[in-house]
C-alpha positions as CSV (number, residue, x, y, z in Angstrom):
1,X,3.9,-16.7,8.2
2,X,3.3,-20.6,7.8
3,X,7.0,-22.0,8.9
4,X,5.8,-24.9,6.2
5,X,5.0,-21.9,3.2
6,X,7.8,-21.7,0.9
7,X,8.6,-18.2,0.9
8,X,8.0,-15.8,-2.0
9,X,11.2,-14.6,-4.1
10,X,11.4,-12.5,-7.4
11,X,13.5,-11.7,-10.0
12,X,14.1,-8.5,-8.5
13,X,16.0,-7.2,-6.2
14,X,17.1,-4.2,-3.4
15,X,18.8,-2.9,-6.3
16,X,15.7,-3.1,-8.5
17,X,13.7,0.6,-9.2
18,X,10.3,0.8,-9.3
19,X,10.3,1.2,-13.6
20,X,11.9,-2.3,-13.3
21,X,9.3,-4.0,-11.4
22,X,6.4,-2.8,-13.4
23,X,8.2,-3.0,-16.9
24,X,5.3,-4.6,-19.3
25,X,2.3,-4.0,-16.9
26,X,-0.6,-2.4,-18.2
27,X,-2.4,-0.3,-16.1
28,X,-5.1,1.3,-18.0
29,X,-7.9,1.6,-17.0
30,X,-7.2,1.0,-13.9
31,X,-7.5,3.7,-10.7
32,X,-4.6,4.1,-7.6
33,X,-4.3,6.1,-4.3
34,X,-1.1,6.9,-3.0
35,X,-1.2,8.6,0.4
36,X,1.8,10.6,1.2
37,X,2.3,10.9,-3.0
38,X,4.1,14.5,-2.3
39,X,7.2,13.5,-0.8
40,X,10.0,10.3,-0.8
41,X,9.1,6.9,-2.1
42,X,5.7,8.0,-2.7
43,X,6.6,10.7,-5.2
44,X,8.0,7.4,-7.5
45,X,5.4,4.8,-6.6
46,X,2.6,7.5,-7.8
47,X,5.1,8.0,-10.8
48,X,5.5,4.0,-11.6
49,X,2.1,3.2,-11.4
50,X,1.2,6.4,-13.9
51,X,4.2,5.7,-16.2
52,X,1.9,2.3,-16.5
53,X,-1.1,4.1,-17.6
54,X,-3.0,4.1,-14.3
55,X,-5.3,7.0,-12.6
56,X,-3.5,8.2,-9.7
57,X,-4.8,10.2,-7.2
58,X,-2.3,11.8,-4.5
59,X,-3.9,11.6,-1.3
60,X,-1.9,14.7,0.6
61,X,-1.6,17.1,3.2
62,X,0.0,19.9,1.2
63,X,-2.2,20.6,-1.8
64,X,0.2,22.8,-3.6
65,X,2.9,20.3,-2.8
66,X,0.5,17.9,-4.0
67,X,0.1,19.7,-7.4
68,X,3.3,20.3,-8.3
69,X,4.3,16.5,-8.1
70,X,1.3,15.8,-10.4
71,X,2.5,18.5,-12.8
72,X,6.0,16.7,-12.7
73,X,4.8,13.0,-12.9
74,X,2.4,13.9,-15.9
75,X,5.8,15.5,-17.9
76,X,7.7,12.9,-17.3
77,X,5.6,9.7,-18.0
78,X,3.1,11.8,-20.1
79,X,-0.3,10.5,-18.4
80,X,-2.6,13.1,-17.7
81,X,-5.3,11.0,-15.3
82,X,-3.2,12.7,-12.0
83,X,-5.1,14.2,-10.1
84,X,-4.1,15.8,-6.4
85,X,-7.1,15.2,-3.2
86,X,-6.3,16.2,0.6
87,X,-5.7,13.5,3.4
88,X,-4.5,14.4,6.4
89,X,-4.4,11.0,8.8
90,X,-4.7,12.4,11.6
91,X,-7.9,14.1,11.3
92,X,-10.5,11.6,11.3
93,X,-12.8,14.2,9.5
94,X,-10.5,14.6,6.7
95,X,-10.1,10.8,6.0
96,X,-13.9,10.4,5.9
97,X,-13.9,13.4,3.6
98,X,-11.5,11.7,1.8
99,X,-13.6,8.6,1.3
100,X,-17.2,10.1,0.5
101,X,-15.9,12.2,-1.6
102,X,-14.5,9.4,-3.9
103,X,-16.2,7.9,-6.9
104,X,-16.3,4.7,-8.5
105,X,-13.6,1.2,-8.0
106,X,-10.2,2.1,-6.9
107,X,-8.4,-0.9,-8.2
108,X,-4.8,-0.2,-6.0
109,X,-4.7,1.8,-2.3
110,X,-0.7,2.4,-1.2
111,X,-1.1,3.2,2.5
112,X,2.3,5.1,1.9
113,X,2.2,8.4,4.4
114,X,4.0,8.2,7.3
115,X,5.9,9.9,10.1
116,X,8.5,8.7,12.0
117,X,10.4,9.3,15.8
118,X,8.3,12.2,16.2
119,X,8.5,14.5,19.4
120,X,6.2,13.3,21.7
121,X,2.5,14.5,20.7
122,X,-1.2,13.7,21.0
123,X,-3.8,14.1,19.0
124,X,-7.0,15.9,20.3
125,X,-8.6,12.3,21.3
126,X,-5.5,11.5,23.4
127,X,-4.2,9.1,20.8
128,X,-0.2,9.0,20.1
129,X,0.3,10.9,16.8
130,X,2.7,8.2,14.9
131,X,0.3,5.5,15.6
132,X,-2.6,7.4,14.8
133,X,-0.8,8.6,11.5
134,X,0.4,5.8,10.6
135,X,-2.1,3.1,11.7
136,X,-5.2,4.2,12.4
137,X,-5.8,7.1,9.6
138,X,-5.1,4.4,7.5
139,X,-7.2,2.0,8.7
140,X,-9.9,4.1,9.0
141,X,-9.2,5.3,5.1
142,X,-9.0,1.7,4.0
143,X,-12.7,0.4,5.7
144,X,-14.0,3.6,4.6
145,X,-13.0,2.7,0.9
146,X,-14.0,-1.1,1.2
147,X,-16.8,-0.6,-1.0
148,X,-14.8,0.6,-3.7
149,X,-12.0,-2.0,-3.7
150,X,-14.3,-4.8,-3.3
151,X,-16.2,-3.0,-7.0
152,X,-12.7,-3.2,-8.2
153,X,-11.7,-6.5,-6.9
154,X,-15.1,-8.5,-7.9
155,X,-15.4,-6.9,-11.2
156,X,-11.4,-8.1,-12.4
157,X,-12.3,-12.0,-10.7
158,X,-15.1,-11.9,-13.0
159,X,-13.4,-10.6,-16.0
160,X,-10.7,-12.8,-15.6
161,X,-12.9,-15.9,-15.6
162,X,-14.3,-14.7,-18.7
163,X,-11.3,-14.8,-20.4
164,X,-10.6,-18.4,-19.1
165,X,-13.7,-19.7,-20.5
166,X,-12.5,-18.8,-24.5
167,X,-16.3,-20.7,-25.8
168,X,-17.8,-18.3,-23.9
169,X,-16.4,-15.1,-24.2
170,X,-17.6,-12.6,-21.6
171,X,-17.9,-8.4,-22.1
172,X,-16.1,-6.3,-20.3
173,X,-17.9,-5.6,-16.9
174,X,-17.4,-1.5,-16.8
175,X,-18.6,0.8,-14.5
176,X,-20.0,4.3,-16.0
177,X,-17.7,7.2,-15.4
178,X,-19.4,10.2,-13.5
179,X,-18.5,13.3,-12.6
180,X,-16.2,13.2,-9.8
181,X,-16.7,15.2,-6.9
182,X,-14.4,18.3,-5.9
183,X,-10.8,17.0,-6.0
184,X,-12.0,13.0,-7.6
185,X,-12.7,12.3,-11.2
186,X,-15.2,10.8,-12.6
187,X,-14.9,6.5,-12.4
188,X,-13.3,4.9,-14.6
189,X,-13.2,2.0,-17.2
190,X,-13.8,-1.6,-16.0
191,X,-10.4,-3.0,-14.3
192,X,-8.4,-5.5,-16.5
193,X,-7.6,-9.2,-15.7
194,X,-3.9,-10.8,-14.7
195,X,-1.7,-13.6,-15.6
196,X,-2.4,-16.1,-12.9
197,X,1.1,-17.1,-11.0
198,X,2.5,-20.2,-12.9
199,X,0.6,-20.6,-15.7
200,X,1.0,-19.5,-19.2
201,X,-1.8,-16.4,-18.8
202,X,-3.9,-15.6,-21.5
203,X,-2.8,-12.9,-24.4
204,X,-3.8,-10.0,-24.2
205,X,-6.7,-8.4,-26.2
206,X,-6.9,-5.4,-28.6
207,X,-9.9,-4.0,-27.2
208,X,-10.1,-0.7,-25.1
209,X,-7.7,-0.4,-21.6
210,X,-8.4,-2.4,-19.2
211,X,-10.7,-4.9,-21.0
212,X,-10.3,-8.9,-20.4
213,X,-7.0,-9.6,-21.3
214,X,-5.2,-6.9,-20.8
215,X,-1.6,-8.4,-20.4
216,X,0.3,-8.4,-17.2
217,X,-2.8,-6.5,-15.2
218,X,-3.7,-8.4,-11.9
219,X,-6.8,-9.9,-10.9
220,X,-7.7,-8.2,-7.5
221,X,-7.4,-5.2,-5.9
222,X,-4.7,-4.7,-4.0
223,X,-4.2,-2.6,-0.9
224,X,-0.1,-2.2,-0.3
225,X,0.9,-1.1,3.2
226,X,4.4,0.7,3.9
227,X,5.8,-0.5,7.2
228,X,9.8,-0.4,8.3
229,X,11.8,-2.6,9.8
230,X,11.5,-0.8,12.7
231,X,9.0,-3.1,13.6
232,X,11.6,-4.7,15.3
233,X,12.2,-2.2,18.0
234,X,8.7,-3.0,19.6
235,X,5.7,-5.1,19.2
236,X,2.0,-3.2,19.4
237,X,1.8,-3.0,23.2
238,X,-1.9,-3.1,23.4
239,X,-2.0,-2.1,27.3
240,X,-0.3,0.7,26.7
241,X,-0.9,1.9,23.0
242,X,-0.7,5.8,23.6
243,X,2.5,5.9,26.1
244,X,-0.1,7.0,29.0
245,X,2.2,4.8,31.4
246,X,5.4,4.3,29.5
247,X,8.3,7.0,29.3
248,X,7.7,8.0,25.4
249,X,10.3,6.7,23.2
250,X,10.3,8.2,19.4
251,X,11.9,5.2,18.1
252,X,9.5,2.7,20.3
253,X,6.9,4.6,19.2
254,X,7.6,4.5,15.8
255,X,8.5,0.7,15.7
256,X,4.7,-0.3,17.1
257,X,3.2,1.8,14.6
258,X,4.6,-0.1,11.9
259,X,4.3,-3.6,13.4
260,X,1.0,-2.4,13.8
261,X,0.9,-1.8,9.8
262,X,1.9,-5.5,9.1
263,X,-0.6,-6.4,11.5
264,X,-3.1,-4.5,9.7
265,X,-2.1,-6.2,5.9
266,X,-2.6,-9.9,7.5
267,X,-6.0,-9.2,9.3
268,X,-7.3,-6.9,6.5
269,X,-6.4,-10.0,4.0
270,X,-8.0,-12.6,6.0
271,X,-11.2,-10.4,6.3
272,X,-11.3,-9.0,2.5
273,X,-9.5,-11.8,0.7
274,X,-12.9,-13.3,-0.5
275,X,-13.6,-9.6,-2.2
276,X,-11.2,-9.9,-4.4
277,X,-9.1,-7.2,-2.1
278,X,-5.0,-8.8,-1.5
279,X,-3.0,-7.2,1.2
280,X,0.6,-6.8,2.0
281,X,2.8,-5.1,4.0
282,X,6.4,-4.0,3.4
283,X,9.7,-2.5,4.2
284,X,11.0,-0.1,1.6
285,X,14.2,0.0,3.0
286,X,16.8,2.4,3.7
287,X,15.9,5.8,1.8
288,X,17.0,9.4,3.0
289,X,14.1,11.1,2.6
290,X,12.5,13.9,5.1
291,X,10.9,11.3,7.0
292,X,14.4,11.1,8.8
293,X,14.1,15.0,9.3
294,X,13.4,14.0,13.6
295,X,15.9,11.4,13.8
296,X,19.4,13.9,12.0
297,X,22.0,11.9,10.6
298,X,21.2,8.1,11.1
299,X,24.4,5.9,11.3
300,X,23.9,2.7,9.7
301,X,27.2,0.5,9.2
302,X,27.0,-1.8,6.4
303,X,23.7,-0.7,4.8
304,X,23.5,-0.1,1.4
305,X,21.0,3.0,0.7
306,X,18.8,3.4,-1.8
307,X,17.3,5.5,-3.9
308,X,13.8,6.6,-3.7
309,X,13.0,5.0,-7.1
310,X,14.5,1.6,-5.8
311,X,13.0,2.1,-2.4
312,X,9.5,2.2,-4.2
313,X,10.3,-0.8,-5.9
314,X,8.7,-2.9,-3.6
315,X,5.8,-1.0,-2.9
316,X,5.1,-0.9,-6.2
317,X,5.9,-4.7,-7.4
318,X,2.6,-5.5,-4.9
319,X,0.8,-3.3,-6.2
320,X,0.6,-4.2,-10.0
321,X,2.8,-6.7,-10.9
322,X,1.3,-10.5,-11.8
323,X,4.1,-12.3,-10.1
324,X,2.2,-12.0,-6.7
325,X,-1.2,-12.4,-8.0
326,X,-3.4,-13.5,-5.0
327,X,-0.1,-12.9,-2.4
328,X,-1.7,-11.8,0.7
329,X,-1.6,-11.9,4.2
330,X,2.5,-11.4,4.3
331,X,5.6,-8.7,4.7
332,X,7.8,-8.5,1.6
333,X,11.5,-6.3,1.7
334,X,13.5,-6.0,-1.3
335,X,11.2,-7.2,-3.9
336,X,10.9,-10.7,-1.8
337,X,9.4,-12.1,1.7
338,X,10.9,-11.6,4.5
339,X,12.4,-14.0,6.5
340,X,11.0,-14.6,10.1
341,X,13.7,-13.9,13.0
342,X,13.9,-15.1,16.8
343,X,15.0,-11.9,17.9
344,X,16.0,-8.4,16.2
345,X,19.5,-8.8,14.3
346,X,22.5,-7.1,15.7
347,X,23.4,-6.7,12.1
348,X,21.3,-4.2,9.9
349,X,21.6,-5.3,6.7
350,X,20.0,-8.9,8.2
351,X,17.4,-6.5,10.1
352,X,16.2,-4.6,6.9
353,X,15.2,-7.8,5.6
354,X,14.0,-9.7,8.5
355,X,10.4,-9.8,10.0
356,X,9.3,-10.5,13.7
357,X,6.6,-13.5,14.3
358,X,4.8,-11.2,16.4
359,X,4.0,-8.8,13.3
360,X,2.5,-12.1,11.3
361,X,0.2,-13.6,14.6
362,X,-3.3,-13.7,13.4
363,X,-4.3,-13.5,17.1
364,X,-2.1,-10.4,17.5
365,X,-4.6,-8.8,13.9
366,X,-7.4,-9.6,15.4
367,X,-6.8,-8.1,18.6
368,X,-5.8,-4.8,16.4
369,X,-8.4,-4.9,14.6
370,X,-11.1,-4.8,17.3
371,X,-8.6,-2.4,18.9
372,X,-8.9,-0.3,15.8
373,X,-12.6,-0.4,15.6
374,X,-13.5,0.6,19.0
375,X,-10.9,3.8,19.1
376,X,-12.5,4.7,16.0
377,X,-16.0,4.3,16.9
378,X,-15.4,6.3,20.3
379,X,-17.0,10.1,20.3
């Protein structure tokens, strides 16, 4: 983060839920993935951004698991567009099954799955398991699905110049649905166009969802990246990325996995920006879920924990809402940046919402990234 940037607050807060955040967005017409949809916070970010009128597809590991959330999310919000596809990030076969196997834009990617202080473990190419889960599956997923987000991303740009040329009214830019693949549906509808940050927006049309002028719809597409602010504990140590020389540390390990996340959300924005594709990274907060299920009882004085609907709130205000229209590049916890710290706070409550320089460093992306790229491309 630019120690000169004026950093990036909201009307909401750690109290806020995720139906708060996206209260008065419109999301038809518009397609989301949510790994890691059957379980936690990703349970109510897939149920927020459907309650808005959005395609959802949970990306999962458990199908049945999967199916059963779907069933639940379409009874309570009463969209039917959920459908339920299998991801598992640490199979590199699966993720590019994932990918070719998808159809059309995909207008919002929540890089949501996660595991965290697992036993030590490998995966078959040697790789650490909670960095390979929780970085590079998801790295790999999101390259692999460029092409759609940038169909996505260019197609809103342009709609939403249309509408800011009122002489010269534009149509809607759609793509033709097709029939989806096993476990995809078909594409959808062209994306709609946002309220720009700070202006007075334009009102919203009565065509079909997801037309120009769709109110409160953002411009790009976004990709939204769960991290922790366990990315205190440890920076990525690139030297030593898979604990060959290190004793293995659950915790350590867990904590470079999601600086690496962040890391991922500035170099991915930098690269994809100019696609019309925004990244961001976040801290959900404190949330007992099952992803504790390694760690037993964590004792944490003076924190305030949340619900899973609140601790989707974030994740879900960069995803759709137009307050953070063209946001990128940055970490966000409790609806609002983060504020850089010298060293990791004693106190938690200060820690949940702090973020370490070394999680921001462009260098420190790039490095990743190539990082990324080569482990990928290795047989």
């Amino acid at each position: 983060m630019d120690p000169t940037a004026t950093r990036i607050t909201t009307p909401f807060d750690a109290r806020s839920t995720a139906a708060e955040v996206i209260d008065g967005v419109d999301l038809s017409g518009r397609r989301a993935v949510v790994t890691g949809a059957a379980s936690g916070i990703g349970i109510e970010t897939a149920r927020a951004l459907a309650g808005a009128g959005a395609e959802v597809t949970l990306a999962v590991r458990n199908l049945e698991a999967g199916a059963r959330v779907a069933e639940d999310i379409t009874a309570t919000t009463g969209n039917k567009r959920l459908y339920v596809a299998h991801l598992d990030l640490a199979d590199r076969a699966s993720v590019a099954a994932f990918a070719d196997g998808w159809d059309g834009p995909l207008h919002i990617l929540v890089n949501n799955a996660g595991v965290m202080a697992l036993p030590e473990g490998r995966t078959p190419e040697g790789w650490d398991r909670q960095f390979t889960v929780n970085h590079l599956g998801h790295f790999a997923l999101a390259r692999a699905l460029h092409g759609a987000l940038a169909a996505a991303g260019s197609a809103a740009a342009a709609a939403s110049a249309a509408a800011a040329r009122p002489v010269r009214p534009a149509a809607s830019a759609g793509f033709p649905g097709s029939a989806g693949s096993a476990g995809f549906p078909g594409s959808a509808a062209s994306p709609g166009s946002a309220e720009s940050v700070g202006s007075a927006g334009f009102p919203g049309s009565a065509g079909s969802a997801g037309s120009p002028g769709t109110p409160g719809t953002p411009a790009s597409a976004q990709i939204v990246v769960v991290s922790s602010a366990a990315h205190l504990r440890s920076p990525v140590v690139f030297d030593d990325l898979h604990f060959d020389y290190r004793p293995y540390e659950p915790m350590l390990a867990y904590g470079q996995s999601k600086t690496a996340n962040v890391l991922f959300a500035v170099g991915a924005n930098a690269r994809w920006a100019g696609d019309g594709i925004v990244v961001n990274a976040l801290s959900p907060g404190g949330i007992r879920t099952n992803l504790q299920r390694h760690v037993g009882d964590i004792a944490a004085p003076g924190v305030v924990w949340k619900t899973p609907e609140q601790g989707a709130a974030t994740s879900v205000l960069l995803a759709a809402s137009p307050l953070l229209e063209g946001v990128g590049g940055r970490y966000f916890a409790d609806c609002a940046e983060a504020e850089p710290v010298s060293r990791r706070p004693e106190d938690l409550t200060a820690m949940m919402v702090g973020v370490a320089p070394y999680a921001l460093d462009p260098e420190g992306a790039d490095r990743l990234w190539a990082t990324s790229e080569r482990l990928l491309a290795a047989d």
